[in-house]
N, C-alpha and C positions, 0 to 999 in steps of 0.2 A: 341158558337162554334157548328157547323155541329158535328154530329156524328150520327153513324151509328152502331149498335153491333148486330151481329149476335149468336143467340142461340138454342144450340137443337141438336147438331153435337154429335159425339159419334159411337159407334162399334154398327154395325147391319149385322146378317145374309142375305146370298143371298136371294132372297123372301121374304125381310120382311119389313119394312116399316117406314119410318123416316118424321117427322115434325122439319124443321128450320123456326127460326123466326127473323125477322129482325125490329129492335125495334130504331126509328128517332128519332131526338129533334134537333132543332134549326134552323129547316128550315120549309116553308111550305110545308109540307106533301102531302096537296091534289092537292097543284100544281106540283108535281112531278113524271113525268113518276118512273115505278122502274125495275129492274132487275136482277137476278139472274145468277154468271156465275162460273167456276170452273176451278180449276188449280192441273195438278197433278205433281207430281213429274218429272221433264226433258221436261213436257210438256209445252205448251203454252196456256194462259187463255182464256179456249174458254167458249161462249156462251152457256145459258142453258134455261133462261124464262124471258119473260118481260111483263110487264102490265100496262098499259095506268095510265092516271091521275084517273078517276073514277071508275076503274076497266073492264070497259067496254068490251077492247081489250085485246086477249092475244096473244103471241107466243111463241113456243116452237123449239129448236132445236132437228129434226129429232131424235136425237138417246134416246129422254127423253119422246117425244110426248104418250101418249096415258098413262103413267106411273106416269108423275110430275102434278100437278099441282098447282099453282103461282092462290094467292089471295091476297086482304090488305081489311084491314080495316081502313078508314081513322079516324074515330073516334076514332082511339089506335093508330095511326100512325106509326102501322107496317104492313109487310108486309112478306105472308109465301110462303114457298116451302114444298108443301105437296109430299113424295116423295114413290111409290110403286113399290112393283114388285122388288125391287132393287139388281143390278148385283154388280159382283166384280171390273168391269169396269167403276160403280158413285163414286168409291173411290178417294176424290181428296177434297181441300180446298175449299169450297164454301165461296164467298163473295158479297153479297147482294149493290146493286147500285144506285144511285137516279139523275135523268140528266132530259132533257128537252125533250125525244123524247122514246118511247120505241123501240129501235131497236137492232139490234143483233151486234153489235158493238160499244167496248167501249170508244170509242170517244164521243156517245150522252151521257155520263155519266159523271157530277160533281165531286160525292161523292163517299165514297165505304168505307166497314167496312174492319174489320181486318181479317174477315175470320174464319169460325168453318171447323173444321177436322170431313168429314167423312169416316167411311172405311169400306166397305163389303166384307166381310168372306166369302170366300166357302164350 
């Protein structure tokens, strides 16, 4: 069975800096685009990072760019959100994705874990 579990989520000050990890099994890993997206409370699950099959490509959404960035290792068959700088506004459920296209909506997306809780303090 697919799965997907994300880890690393947890209380961090504004300015301060968080590593999520999103750790597969049961699919092939390096044929899978991945992606990163967040949901917060009354909101709707929007887009955050995505990265190709062999890491090659990335993107990020505008309000994350210059701050996050989205890597995997295929030979551990996960995949992170290294996250910087961070506002009280990236407070929200991140949940890590695995689909056949790395794009900013999740419709290219199979798979999806259950989501870590992050929240930034002011």
């Amino acid at each position: 069975q697919v799965q997907l579990v994300e880890s690393g989520g947890g209380l961090v000050q504004a300015g301060g800096s968080m590593r999520l990890s999103c750790a597969a099994s049961g699919l092939p890993f390096s044929s899978y685009a991945m992606g990163w997206f967040r949901q917060a409370p009354g909101k709707e699950r929007e887009f955050v990072a995505a990265i190709t099959r062999n890491g090659g490509v990335t993107d990020y959404a505008d309000s994350v760019k210059g701050r996050f960035t989205i890597s995997r290792d295929n030979a551990k068959n996960t995949v992170y959100l290294q996250m910087n700088h961070m506002k009280p506004e990236d407070t929200a459920t991140y949940s890590c994705a695995a689909g056949g296209y790395a794009g900013r909506s999740p419709r290219y997306y199979n798979y999806w874990g259950q989501g870590t809780q992050v929240t930034v303090s002011s």
